[in-house]
N, C-alpha and C positions, 0 to 999 in steps of 0.2 A: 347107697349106704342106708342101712333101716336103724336108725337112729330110734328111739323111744323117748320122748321128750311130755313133761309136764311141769308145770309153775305153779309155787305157793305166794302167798302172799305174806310179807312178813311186817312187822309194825318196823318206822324210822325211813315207809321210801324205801324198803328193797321187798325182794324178793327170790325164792328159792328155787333154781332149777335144778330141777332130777334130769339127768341125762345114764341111759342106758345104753353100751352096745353091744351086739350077740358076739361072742367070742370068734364066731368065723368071719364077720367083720373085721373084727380086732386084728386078727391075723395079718391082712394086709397091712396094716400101720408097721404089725414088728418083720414082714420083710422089710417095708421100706425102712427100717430101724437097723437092720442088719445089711443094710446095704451102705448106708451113711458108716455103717461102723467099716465096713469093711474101705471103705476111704483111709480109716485113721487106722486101721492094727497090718501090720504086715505077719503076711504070710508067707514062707518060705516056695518058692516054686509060682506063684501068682503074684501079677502085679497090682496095684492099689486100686483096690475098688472090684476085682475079678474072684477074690474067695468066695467061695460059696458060702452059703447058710450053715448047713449040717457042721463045716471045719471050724467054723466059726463060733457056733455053738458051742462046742466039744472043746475049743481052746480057752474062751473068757465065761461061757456058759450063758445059758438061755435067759437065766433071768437078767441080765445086764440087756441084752435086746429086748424084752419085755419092758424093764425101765425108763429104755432107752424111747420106743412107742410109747410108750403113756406122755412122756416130757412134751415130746414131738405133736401129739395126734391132741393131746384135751385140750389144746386153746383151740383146733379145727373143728373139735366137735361141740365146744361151748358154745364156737358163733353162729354152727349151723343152729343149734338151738335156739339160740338169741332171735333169728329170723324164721324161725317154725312158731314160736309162741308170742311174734310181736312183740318182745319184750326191748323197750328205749332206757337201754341203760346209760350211764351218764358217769359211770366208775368203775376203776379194776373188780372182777371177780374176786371172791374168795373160795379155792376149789378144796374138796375134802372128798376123795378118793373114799368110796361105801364100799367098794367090790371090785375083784378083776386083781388085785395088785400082782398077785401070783399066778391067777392061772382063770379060766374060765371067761364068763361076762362080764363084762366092765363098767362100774357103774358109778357117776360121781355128780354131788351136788353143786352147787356155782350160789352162792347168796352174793347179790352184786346190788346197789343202789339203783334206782331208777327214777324217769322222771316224773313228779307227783301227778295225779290226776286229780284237778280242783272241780268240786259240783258246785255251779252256782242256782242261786234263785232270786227270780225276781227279775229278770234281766229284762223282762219284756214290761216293766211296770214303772223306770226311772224317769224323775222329774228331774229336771236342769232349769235355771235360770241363766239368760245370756243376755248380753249388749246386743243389741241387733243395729248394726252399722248408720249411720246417719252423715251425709253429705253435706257437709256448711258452705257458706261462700268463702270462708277462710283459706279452706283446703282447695277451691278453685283457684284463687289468688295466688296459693303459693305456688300452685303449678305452673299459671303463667309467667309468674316471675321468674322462675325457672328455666322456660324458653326464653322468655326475654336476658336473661345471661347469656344463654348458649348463643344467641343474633346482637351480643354488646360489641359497639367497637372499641380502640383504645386512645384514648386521646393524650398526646405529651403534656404533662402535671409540674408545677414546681411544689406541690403538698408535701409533706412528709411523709415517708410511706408508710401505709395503716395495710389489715386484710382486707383483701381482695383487690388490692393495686396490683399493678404488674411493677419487675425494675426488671433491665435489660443490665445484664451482669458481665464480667468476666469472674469464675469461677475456678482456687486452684483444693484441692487437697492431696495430701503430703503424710507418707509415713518416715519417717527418718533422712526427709528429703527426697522417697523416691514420689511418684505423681500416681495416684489411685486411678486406675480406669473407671470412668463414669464418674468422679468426683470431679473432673477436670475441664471446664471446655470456658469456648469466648463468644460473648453475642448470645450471650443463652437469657430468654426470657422466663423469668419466673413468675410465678403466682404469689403472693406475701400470703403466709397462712395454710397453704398448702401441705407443709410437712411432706414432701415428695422426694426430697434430700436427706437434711437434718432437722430434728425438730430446735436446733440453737439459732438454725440460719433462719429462720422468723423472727427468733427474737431480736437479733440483731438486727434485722433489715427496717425493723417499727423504727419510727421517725427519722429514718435517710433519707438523702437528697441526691442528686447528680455529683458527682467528685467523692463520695464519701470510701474509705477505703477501712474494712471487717477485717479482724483479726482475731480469731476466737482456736478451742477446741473445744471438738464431741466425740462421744464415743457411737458407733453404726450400730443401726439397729438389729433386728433381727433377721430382714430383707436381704439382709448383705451377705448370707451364708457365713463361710470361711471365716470372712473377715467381721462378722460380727462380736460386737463385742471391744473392738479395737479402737482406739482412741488416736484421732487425725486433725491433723491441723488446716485450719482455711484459710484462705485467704481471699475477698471478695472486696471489686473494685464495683461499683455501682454506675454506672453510665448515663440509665436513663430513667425515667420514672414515668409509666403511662397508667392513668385512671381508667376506670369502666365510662362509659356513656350507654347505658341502659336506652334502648327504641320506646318510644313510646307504646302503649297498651289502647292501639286504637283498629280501625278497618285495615289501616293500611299496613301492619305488624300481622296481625291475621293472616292475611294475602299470603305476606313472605314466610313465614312460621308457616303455613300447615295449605290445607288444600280449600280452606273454608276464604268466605269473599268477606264474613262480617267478624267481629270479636264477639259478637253474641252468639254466634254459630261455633267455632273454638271453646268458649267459656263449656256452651251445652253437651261438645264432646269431653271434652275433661272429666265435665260433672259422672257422665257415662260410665266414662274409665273409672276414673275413684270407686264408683260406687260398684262395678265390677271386680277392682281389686279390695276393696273392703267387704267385699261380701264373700270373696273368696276366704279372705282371712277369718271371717265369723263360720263360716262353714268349717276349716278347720280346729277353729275352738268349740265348737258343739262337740267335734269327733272327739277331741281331747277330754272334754270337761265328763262325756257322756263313758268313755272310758274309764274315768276318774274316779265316776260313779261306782261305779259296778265293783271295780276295784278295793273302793273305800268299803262295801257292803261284803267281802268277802273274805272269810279268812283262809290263808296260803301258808304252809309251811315249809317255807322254801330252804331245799338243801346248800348245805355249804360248799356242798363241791360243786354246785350251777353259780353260785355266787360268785365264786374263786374264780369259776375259768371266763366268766365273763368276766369279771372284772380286770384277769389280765391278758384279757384279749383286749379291754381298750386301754390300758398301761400302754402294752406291745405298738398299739395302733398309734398312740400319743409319742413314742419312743421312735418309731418308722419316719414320720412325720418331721422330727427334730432332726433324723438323719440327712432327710433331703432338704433338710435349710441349711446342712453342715454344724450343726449344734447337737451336745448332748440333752437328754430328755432333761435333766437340773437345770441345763443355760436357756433353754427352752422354756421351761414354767418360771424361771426366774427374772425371765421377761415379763410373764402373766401376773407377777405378783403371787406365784405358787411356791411351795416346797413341794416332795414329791410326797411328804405324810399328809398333807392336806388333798393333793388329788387323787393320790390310789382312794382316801374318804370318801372325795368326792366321786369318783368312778362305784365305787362301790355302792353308793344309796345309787344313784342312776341305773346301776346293772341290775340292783334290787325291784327295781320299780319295772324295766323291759322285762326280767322275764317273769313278772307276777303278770302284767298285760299281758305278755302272749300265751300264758297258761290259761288264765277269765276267757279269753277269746277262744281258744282252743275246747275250753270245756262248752260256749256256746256253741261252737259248732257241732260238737257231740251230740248236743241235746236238742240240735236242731235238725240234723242230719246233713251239714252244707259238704258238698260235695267241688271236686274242681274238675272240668271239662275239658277235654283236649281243645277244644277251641280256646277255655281262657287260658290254660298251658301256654299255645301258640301266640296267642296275642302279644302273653307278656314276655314271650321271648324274640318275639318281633319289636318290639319297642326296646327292649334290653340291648338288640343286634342294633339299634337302630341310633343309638347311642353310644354305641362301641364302632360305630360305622363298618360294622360285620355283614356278612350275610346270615341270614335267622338261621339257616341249614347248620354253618358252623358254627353257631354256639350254642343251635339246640346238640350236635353232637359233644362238645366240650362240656356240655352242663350236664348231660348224660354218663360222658366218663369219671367225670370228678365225685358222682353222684349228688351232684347242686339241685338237680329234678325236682328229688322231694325236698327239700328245702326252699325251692321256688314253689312248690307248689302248698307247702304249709305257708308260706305268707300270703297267697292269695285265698287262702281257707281263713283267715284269720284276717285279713281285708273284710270278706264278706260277712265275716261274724260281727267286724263295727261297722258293716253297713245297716247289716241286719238292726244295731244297737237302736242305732240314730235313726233309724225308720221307725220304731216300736216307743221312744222314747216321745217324752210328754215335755215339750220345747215352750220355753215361758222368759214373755221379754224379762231384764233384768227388772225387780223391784215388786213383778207382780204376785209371788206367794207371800205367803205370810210371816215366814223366817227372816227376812231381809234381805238387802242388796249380794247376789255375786252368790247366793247360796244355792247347794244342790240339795237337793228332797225328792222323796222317793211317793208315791201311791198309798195313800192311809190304809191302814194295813200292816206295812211295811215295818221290821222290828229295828230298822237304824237310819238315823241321816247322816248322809256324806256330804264332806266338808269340800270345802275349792279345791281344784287342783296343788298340785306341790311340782314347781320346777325340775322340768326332767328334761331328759334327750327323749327322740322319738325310739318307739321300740320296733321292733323290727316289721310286723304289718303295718306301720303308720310307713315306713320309708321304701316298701319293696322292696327288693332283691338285695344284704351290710357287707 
């Protein structure tokens, strides 16, 4: 089909396509226009769908087939458009018929919103201030103590029971007399403080002793699916009451606890770890804060209809999620301490703030020329497969028909664009610019400073593949 296609640019985020097409083009659309029709009109002597054209014509007349191709064929020829002039539109068309309506060439405009294109500057000139991770012996300590719980044994106690005691229970819960599955058993040892149950059966169990007999109700959490929400009655007999006995923090705790012969060898791999996972954790706060930046320096005029549908796309997501606990999305945040007018809010600044990041990022890659490679493609759909416990072959074919591809493949353009940031970026421990603690600043020069980050979820290059 020789389509004739050109795009204006219009102010508000849209833009104007002219689509042209030559009338012997056209033609094909109103047979297939007269052939649909001839499904729906009978004809005396032919059965549904076998009238020809020419009787067809002659009986309802040509121009109701002509009409009939325009309905049919201008959303097929908009989208060829849509993908001849790269244009990512984000909203229904608006079509206004220029030509053709009666007879001849066909030719008609489409103004439709799209998605903005942000220029940034300065992206390669941002200063950040960060915490840069620091290992105490505190954080050693806590660790070993840690292990040293997990190798406690339990020793029989007449104390009273406090957290972190065990009691060896019999356990009943009861709806109208019948017996809850999973609220029921005998010989079951608990944790005091655990909240693994009810958060009432801790309360209760503080300063019991062996013989003591619980008599309470609570309402189930939100764990409970179905039944949450439901208010049950317990019944708990206390049997026995066993304390921790913590091993000592010596060579010979070492030995048993891990592979090491000394506790100063233990202590040293701890400190390792920590400072491995703290540093990971400061690495991803550079990425955020360094995002933050750029962010903060640029202005987005972001459309309502990107706002809208993210935002209820995590509604939807928050609403799916309620379903498989057996809860409505209300009983659900009203667990959270939510109403749903505070978090479609809350959803709304969050969806506000993903897709201003991934516009900033999208425009550094423009202006960088980052490009994505069949190899990194393959990788991350090797790791995708690899998590899905797939073979990469089927879900590089599944992400091909869904057309998830480029969409896998803008988050890894947009990864590389905050790689690109935080490589470029001028990293400064916390306290040492001039602004003060926790502050971001940009290269003198520079016509604004950006403030700290602002609580967000991550946006879509920060998490790979939502």
């Amino acid at each position: 089909m020789s389509l004739t296609t050109s795009v204006e640019p219009l102010e508000g985020n849209k833009v104007r396509l002219h689509v042209a097409i030559p009338a012997e083009d056209f033609e094909q659309a109103i047979d297939a226009a007269f052939r649909k029709l001839a499904r729906e009109v009978k004809m005396p002597g032919f059965r549904p769908g076998k009238a020809p054209r020419r009787l067809l014509e002659a009986r309802i007349g040509s121009e109701v087939g002509r009409d009939q191709a325009l309905r049919d064929s201008l959303p097929e020829y908009y989208a060829e458009a849509v993908v001849a002039e790269d244009v990512d539109v984000i909203a229904p068309p608006e079509i206004d018929i220029t030509a053709g309506e009666d007879s001849g060439d066909v030719e008609f405009d489409a103004v439709v919103e799209v998605r903005p294109i942000v220029t940034v500057e300065g992206h390669d000139k941002l200063r950040i201030e960060i915490e840069r991770p620091v290992v105490d012996d505190d954080d050693v300590e806590r660790q070993v103590d840690m292990l040293r719980e997990r190798f406690a044994d339990l020793d029989d106690s007449e104390a009273p029971l406090t957290d972190g005691d065990y009691a060896e229970i019999d356990i009943k819960g009861f709806i109208d007399d019948e017996s809850i599955e999973g609220l029921t058993a005998t010989d079951y040892l608990y944790e005091v403080g655990s909240g693994i149950v009810v958060p009432k059966l801790d309360e209760e169990l503080h300063g019991k002793r062996p013989g003591d007999i619980l008599k309470f109700l609570d309402t189930l959490p939100e764990r409970f699916g179905e039944r949450a929400g439901q208010e049950v009655a317990f019944t708990v007999l206390v049997k026995e009451v066993k304390g921790k006995r913590l091993p000592a923090a010596d060579d010979e705790f070492a030995k048993t606890a891990s592979e090491f012969d000394s506790l100063d060898e233990l202590k040293a791999s701890l400190r390792e770890q920590i400072a491995k996972n703290k540093e990971r954790g400061a690495d991803a706060a550079v990425r955020d804060r360094v995002l933050q930046a750029l962010i903060d320096r640029t202005e987005v005029d972001l459309p309502d209809t990107l706002v809208d549908e993210e935002t209820e796309h995590r509604v939807g997501h928050a609403r799916e999620r309620a379903q498989q606990l057996g809860l409505t999305l209300d009983q659900l945040l009203e667990t959270q301490g939510f109403d749903e007018l505070r978090f479609r809010a809350d959803a709304r600044q969050h969806a506000q703030r993903a897709i201003t990041a991934d516009l900033v990022l999208e425009a550094v890659a423009r202006g960088e020329d980052l490009q994505v490679t069949s190899e990194e493609l393959g990788a991350e759909i090797a790791q995708l497969a690899a998590a899905l416990g797939r073979e990469p072959k089927d879900v590089a074919m599944s992400l091909d028909r869904s057309g998830q591809v480029v969409a896998l493949a803008g988050d890894i353009i947009r990864s590389k664009a905050l790689d690109l940031l935080v490589e470029h970026a001028n990293i400064r421990p916390e306290g040492s610019l001039e602004a003060g603690p926790a502050s971001l600043k940009e290269d003198p020069g520079s016509s604004d400073a950006s403030e700290g980050p602002s609580e967000q979820e991550p946006s879509t290059q920060e998490q790979g593949a939502s």
